[in-house]
Structure formats: C-alpha cells, structure tokens
C-alpha positions, 0 to 999 in steps of 0.5 A: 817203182813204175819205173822200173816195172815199165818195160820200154823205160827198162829197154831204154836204160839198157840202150843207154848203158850199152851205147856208152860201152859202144862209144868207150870201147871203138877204135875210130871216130866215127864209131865214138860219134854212133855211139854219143848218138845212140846215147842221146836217141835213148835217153830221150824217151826216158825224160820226156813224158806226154802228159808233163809239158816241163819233161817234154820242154826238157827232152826237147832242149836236150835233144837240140843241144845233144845234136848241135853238140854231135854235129860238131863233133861229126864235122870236127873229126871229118875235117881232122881225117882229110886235113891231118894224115897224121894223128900229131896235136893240131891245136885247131882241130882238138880245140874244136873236137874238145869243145863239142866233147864239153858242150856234150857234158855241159861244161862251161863255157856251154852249160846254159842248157843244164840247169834249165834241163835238170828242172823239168827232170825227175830225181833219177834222170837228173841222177841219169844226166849227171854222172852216166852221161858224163863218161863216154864224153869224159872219155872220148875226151881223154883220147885227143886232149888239148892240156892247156884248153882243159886247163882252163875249162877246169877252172872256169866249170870250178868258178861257175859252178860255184858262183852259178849257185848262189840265189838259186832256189830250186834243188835241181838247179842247185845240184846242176851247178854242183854238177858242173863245178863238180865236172871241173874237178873230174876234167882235172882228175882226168888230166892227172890219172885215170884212176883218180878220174874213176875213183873220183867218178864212182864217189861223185856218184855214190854221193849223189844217188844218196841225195836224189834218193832222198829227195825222191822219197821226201818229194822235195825239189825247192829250198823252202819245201825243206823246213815247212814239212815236218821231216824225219830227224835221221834224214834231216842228219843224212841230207847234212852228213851227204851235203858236207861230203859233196862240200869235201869237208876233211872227215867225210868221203868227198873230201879223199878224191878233192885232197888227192887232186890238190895234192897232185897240183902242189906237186906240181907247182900249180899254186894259184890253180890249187888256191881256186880250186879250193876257194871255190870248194869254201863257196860251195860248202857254204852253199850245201850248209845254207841249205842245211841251215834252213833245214834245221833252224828255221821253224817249220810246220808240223802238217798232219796230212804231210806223210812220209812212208818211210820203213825201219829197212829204209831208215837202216839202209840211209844210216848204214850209207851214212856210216860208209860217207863218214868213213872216208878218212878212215878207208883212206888210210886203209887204202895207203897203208 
C-alpha cells in the first residue's frame, strides 16, 4: 500500500500511462520515438530504489537497454525519411525499425535482458513490464510491419520462452519467459487482427494481475517457498486454476484467445506454425503444473511464526476472480452466438 500512497511513484505512473498514449496516438515518427522515451524516463524512478541494490541493478540494465533500443529506432527512422520518400516497404529499413520495436519489448532474438530484469523487481512492476510496456512497442510495430520477420519472431519468442523456462527456480524468471513466449502469441494476434490482439492483451493481463497479486500477498518469489509455507488451501486452488489458464487448458479463459489464433493459422494453412505454437503451449502447461505439483504434493512445514493476513473480502474477491478464469468457454460461447 505505500505504493500507492507515495505521491511521486503515483506522479510516475501517471506519466507513464500518459506517454504510451502519447506514443499510440502521433502521427510521425519522431512523436512515437518522444513518446517510447518519456515511458522509459518514467518507468525508472518507479523500479529503482536507493536502498535495494538488486532494484537499482535492475533500473540500470533497463535503462541501457531501453536507450540502445531507442537510438536504433531513432537512427532507423532517420535513415528511412532521407533515403525513402515514399513510404513503400523497404525490406532493410523495416527489419531494422522492427527489430529496435522487438528489443523494446524484449523479444527474442534480444530478451537476455528480461529475465535478469524481472528478478530484482517488485510483483507490480514486474506486472508494470509486462503487459503495459508492451503495448506502445506492439503498436508502433503494427504501423511498418515486415510479415515474414514477425513471422518468424513469433515462432522463435514461442520456442524460447518455453524452452527458457525449464530448470528455473525463480518465479519472476519463470514468469519472463511465459512472458516472452506469451509475447509470441500477441505478435501473431497482432498480425491477424487487432482485435484479437486487444482481447488477447486484456486476458493476458487479467491473467497475470491475478498471479502477482498472489504472489505479493503470500510473499512468494521462489519455486520452494511455495510448499515449505503452510498456504491457505483456496489459494493454493487459485494459484492452479490461474496457472492452467495461463497454460490454455480448454475449460479455462486462456485457452478462448490461443484457440482463436490456431484457428486463424489452420484457415490459413499454416500447419507446421499451428503444430509449434501448440507443442510449445504442452511445454509450458507442463511447466505451470510443476509448479502446482510442488505446491500441493510435497510435504511442507506448518511454521507458526509464518502468517498470512488475509481477510474473508479477500478470499471472496480471489474466488469471484476464479470463478470469471474458469468461465471461459462459457463466455466464449456467449460471445459467438
């Protein structure tokens, strides 16, 4: 809660909603690139803390990153403006403008930052990185897109991420490379349909709000933390039910927007994409269930100086939030018919 009471982090977050309007709604590059420039200058101050040296390593990686993102995006669209007068697809110029927009949201082949990033944060700025810091990038990338570079990205961000998650113990990290093979399925939602892209988005983030808030309530940011604290039972349920929807396991709300997009891509006779895209979603179920597994099988200590503060409005809310994850099907249905 002193987040939110402290009023420079809340002047902060309020830049930083403000400048990813700023950078979706110009009309010229260079507005898009002030934009991507005031989000990263507001996000900093809110991550980096004087007395955490893992926060300030972190806002240090990020803004260096960030800033070599921006100044190729910078030197991309100035190259692109004096060379082409025109605004046809040059293949050169939008790999390059593509690539800073990808480094920008931590894509592969440049997500070595996110993870190492994502450790030294707090659960709501790792929520904060994302999905908000995503969408001016995903955007701006929606304006000048190279299909066949996207492409390709999406299944390479797809493997990755769910290859980049085995052997981690670390939930942040974990959750960086669900991210990033999430990020995968948003860039080809994004190719499709922008509405898809949104409606893929707003779950994404619905989904993921719900698993930061829990982690911030038990305290949890390690695989073993998770069964050697004696954990209240309807949120070791909720942690399970969140886990397969991230997972897009067909009862639960994740798997509406994943079903969706391979539907497009078998309409389309993208067969061998299609048969990635879903192996690599097997993989990473496989790797939310682990964490489930651990939670609930193994043995784990009842500490009596371990206390969580949770009140009956909060278990209420978890359970009500529960309830709306497993009803996916049934507003998908809604929703068609």
């Amino acid at each position: 809660m002193l987040f939110l009471v402290n009023s420079n982090k809340m002047f902060f977050i309020f830049i930083l909603f403000f400048s990813t309007l700023i950078s979706i709604s110009s009309n010229s590059w260079l507005g898009c690139w002030i934009g991507l420039e005031i989000n990263l200058l507001s996000f900093i101050p809110l991550i980096s803390k004087s007395n955490n040296l893992l926060n300030s390593e972190a806002s240090l990686k990020y803004f260096l990153t960030q800033s070599i993102a921006s100044i190729n995006f910078l030197i991309s669209i100035i190259l692109f403006m004096i060379f082409m007068k025109n605004f046809e697809i040059n293949y050169i110029f939008s790999i390059l403008i593509n690539s800073s927009l990808l480094m920008k949201m931590g894509s592969v082949p440049f997500h070595f930052w996110f993870p190492n990033i994502m450790e030294g944060l707090s659960w709501l700025n790792c929520f904060i990185l994302m999905t908000w810091q995503k969408i001016s990038p995903m955007i701006i990338l929606s304006y000048y897109m190279n299909n066949k570079f996207i492409m390709f990205m999406t299944m390479t961000n797809v493997i990755i991420g769910a290859l980049g998650g085995f052997n981690q113990l670390s939930l942040r990290k974990l959750l960086a490379f669900s991210s990033i093979n999430n990020l995968g399925w948003l860039l080809m939602s994004l190719m499709i349909s922008e509405n898809l892209w949104l409606t893929y988005l707003i779950l994404y983030s619905f989904l993921i709000s719900i698993m930061c808030t829990l982690f911030y309530i038990l305290n949890i940011f390690y695989l073993n933390q998770l069964y050697n604290f004696n954990i209240n039972f309807s949120i070791k349920i909720s942690i399970l039910i969140n886990m397969f929807s991230l997972g897009g396991l067909p009862p639960f709300m994740g798997f509406f927007p994943k079903w969706i997009i391979i539907n497009f891509l078998l309409n389309y006779n993208f067969f061998i994409i299609s048969f990635i895209f879903i192996m690599m979603s097997l993989i990473m179920l496989f790797l939310y269930i682990r964490i489930i597994y651990s939670s609930f099988m193994f043995f784990y200590f009842k500490m009596k100086w371990f206390k969580i503060f949770i009140n009956n409005k909060m278990i209420i809310l978890i359970n009500s939030l529960n309830l709306i994850s497993m009803m996916g099907m049934i507003l998908s249905t809604m929703l068609f018919f």
